[in-house]
NUTI-938249 format. One line per 10 residues: their letters; for each residue x, y, z of C-alpha. Coordinates in steps of 0.5 Angstrom, whole numbers, always signed. Layout:
A	X Y Z | ...
//
This chain:
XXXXXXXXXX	-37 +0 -31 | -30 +2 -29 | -24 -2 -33 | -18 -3 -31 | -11 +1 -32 | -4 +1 -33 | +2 +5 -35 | +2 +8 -42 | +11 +8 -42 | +16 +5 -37
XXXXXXXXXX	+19 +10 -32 | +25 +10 -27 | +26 +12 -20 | +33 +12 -16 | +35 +13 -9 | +36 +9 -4 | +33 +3 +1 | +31 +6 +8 | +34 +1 +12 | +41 -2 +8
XXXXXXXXXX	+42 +5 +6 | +45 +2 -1 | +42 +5 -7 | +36 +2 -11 | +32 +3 -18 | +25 +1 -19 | +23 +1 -26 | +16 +1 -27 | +13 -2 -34 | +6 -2 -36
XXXXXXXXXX	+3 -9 -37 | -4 -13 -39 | -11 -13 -36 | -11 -18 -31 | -4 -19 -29 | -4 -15 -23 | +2 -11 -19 | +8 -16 -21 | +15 -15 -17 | +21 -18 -20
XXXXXXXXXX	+27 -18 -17 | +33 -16 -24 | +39 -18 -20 | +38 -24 -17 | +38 -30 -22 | +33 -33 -25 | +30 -26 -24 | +24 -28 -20 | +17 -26 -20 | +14 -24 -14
XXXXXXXXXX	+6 -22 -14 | +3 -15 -10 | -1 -21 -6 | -3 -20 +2 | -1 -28 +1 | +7 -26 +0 | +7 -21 +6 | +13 -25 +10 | +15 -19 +14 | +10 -13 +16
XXXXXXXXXX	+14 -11 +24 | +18 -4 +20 | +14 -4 +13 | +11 -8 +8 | +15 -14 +5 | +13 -18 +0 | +18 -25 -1 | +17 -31 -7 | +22 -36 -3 | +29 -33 -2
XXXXXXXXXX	+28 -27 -7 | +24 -21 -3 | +22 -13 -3 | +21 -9 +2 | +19 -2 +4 | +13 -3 -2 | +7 +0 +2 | +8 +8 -1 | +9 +4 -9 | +4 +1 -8
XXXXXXXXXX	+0 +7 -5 | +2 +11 -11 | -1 +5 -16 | -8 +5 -12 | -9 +13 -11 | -8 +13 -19 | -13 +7 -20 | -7 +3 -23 | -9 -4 -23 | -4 -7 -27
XXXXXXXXXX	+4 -6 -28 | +10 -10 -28 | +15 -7 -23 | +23 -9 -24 | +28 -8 -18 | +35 -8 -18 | +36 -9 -10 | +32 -12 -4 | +29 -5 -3 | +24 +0 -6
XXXXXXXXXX	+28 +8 -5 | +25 +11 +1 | +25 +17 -4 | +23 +23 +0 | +18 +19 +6 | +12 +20 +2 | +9 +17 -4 | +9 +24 -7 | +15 +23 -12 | +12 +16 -15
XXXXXXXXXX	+6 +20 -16 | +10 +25 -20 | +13 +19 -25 | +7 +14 -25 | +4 +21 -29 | +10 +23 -33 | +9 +16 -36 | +1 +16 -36 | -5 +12 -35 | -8 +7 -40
XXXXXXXXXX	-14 +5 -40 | -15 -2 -42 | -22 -6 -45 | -23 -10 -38 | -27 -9 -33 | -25 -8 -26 | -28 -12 -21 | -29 -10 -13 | -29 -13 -5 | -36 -12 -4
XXXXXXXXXX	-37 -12 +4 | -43 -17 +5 | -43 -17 +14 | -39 -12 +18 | -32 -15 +21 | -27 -13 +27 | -20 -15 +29 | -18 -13 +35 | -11 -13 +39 | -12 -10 +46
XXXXXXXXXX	-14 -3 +44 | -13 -3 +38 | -17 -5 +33 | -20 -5 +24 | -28 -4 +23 | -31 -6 +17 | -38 -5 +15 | -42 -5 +8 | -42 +2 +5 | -43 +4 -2
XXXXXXXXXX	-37 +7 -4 | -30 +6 +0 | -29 +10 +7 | -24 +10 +10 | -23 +13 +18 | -16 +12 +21 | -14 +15 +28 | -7 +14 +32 | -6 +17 +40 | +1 +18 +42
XXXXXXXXXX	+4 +21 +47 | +8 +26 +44 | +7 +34 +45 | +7 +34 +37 | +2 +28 +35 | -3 +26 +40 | -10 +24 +38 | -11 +25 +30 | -17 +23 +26 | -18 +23 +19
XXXXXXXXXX	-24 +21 +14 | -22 +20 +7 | -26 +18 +2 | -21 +16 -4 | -21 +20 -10 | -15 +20 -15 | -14 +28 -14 | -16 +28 -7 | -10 +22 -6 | -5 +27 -10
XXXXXXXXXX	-6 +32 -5 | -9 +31 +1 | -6 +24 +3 | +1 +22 -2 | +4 +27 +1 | +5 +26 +7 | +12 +23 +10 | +13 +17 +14 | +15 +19 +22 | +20 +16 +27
XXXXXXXXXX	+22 +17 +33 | +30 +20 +34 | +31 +15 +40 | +28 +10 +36 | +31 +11 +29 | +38 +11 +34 | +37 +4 +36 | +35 +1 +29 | +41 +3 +27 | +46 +1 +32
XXXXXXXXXX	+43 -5 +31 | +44 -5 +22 | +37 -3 +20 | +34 +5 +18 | +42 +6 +15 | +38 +11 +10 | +35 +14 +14 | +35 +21 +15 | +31 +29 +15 | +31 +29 +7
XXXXXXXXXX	+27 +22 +8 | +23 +22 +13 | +19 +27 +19 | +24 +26 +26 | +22 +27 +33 | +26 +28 +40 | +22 +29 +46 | +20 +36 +45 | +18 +37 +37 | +18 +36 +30
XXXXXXXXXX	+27 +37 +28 | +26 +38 +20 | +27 +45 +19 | +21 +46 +15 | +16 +43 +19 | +11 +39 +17 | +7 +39 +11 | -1 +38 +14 | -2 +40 +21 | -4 +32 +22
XXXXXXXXXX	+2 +29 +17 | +2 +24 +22 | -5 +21 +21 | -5 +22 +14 | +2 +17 +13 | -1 +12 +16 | -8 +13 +12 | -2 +13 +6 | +1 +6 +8 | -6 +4 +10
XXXXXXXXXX	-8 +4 +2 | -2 +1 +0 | -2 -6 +5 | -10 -5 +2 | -7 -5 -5 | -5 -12 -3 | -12 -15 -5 | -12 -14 -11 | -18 -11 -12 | -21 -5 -9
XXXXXXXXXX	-25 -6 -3 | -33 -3 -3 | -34 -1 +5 | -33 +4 +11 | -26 +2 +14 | -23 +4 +21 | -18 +4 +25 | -15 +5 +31 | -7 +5 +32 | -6 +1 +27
XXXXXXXXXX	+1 -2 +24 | +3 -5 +17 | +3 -12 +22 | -6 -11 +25 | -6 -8 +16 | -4 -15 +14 | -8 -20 +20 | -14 -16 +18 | -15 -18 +10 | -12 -25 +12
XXXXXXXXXX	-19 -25 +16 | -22 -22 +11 | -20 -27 +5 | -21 -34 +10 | -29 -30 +12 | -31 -32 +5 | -39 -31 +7 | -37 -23 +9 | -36 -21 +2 | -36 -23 -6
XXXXXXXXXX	-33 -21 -13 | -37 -15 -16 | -36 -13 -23 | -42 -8 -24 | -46 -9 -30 | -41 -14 -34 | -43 -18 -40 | -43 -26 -38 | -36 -27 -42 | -33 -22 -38
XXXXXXXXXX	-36 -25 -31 | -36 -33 -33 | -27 -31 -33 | -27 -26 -27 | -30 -30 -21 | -29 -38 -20 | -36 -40 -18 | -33 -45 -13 | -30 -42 -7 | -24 -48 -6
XXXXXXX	-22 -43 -12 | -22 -37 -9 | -15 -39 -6 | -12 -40 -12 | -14 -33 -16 | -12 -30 -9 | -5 -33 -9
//
C-alpha cells in the first residue's frame, strides 16, 4: 500500500511571472490527507481557493492556467511537476500574484525547495486511475494513446524543423530519483521570432536566456548549451506530468504522445474523466473504511469528487 504525502514545513520561492514579467512569490504549506493540490491567490480579497483540477484549467494555449471565477494562476504545469515527481499529494500553495515564478524554465529549483522542507508521510492510503480499455485523441498528426499497463508509462516524442531539435523520442517510467535527474531539469524552449512576437504584443516580458533555451534560425543561443542532448523532448515529458497532476491521482497505464501541447494534455484527461467505463479508482489492498470514504459507488458522484 502506498499513502499519500505532504510537505513536513512551509517553503518560499521568489521570481518573476514569465509573461507580465512582474514579481511573484509562491508559498508552499504542508496540508492534510485528501485535500489535494490547493492554489490561493493571497492578494486578492476574500483570498480565494482554486483546487489543481483539470476541471479549472481555463486557458492551456501558452501554459497551464488554473481559474476560480475572476481569480486565476498561470504557469502552473513545472509546480505541479515538482509535487508529482516527488510523489507530494497534498499541499496548500499560497500565490502573491497571477503567475507562478518561471524560476530558471525547469522545475529543478522547486525540486530543490520541496526538499529542503521535507516529505510527510501521512496515514491514508493513495488511490490510482487505473486504465480499464485503451483510449486515443487525435488532432491531425497529432495524437495521446493510453493502453492498460502495470505501472505508468510514459512515451513522448516531438518533430520540429529545426536543425537543433527535429524528432526526439523518450520512455519514462516516472521514479522519484529518476524524475529529480532526468526530467526536471529540463527547461522550457521558444523560438526567438516567437518570443519576439509574444512580446510586442505584452505576453513573455519575463522571459529570457536565464529562464529558458532560445533558438534562432540556426541554433540553441544560451551560452551554456543545453543541459541533455534531447532537453527538448524531456520539457515536455515535464510539462506533461504537470498537466497529469491535474487529475488528482495517478495514473496506471502506458501513455503516448506525439507533438503534443498543454491544450491536446488537457482535451485528453477531459476525455478520460467523460470515459467513465475506460477506468476505475484503485487503492491497493485497503481496509472497507478507507474504500467506502475514497470511492463513491455511484458515477452521477464522480463529478462532484473530481470538481
Amino acid at each position: 500500500m502506498q499513502f499519500q504525502q505532504t510537505i513536513k514545513r512551509p517553503v518560499v520561492c521568489q521570481g518573476i511571472g514569465i509573461h507580465r514579467g512582474q514579481p511573484a512569490q509562491v508559498v508552499i504549506k504542508p496540508a492534510p490527507a485528501n485535500s489535494g493540490i490547493l492554489l490561493v491567490r493571497t492578494d486578492l480579497p476574500g483570498r480565494p481557493v482554486i483546487p489543481a483540477r483539470s476541471s479549472r484549467v481555463v486557458d492551456s494555449s501558452l501554459a497551464t492556467t488554473l481559474g476560480n471565477g475572476r481569480a486565476y494562476v498561470s504557469t502552473v504545469e513545472h509546480l505541479l511537476a515538482a509535487l508529482a515527481g516527488l510523489q507530494i499529494d497534498n499541499a496548500r500553495i499560497e500565490v502573491s500574484g497571477p503567475e507562478v515564478p518561471i524560476m530558471d524554465g525547469s522545475a529543478k529549483p522547486f525540486i530543490q525547495l520541496l526538499q529542503q522542507a521535507g516529505v510527510k508521510t501521512l496515514r491514508w492510503p493513495r488511490a490510482f486511475f487505473l486504465l480499464q480499455r485503451p483510449l486515443e485523441l487525435q488532432e491531425g498528426d497529432k495524437y495521446i494513446r493510453m493502453q492498460p499497463a502495470p505501472e505508468l508509462r510514459l512515451t513522448y516524442s516531438i518533430d520540429f524543423p529545426h536543425p537543433s531539435i527535429g524528432y526526439q523520442k523518450l520512455t519514462f517510467v516516472p521514479r522519484v530519483k529518476a524524475f529529480c535527474k532526468e526530467i526536471a531539469p529540463a527547461r522550457t524552449f521558444g523560438f526567438l521570432q516567437e518570443v519576439q512576437q509574444l512580446q510586442a504584443n505584452g505576453l513573455a516580458l519575463g522571459g529570457s536566456l536565464e529562464n529558458a533555451i532560445v533558438l534562432d534560425q540556426d541554433g540553441v543561443l544560451n551560452a551554456e548549451g543545453l543541459r541533455f542532448a534531447d532537453e527538448f523532448v524531456r520539457h515536455k515529458m515535464l510539462d506533461l506530468i504537470g498537466d497529469l497532476a491535474l487529475l488528482g491521482w495517478p495514473l496506471v497505464g502506458h501513455l503516448q504522445v506525439h507533438k503534443g501541447s498543454h491544450a491536446l494534455h488537457q482535451k485528453f484527461m477531459a476525455l478520460l474523466l467523460q470515459q467513465q467505463d475506460a477506468w476505475r479508482l484503485w487503492i491497493p489492498e485497503t481496509q472497507p473504511q478507507w474504500r467506502a470514504q475514497l470511492v463513491p459507488p455511484q458515477p452521477r458522484r464522480w463529478r462532484t469528487a473530481l470538481a
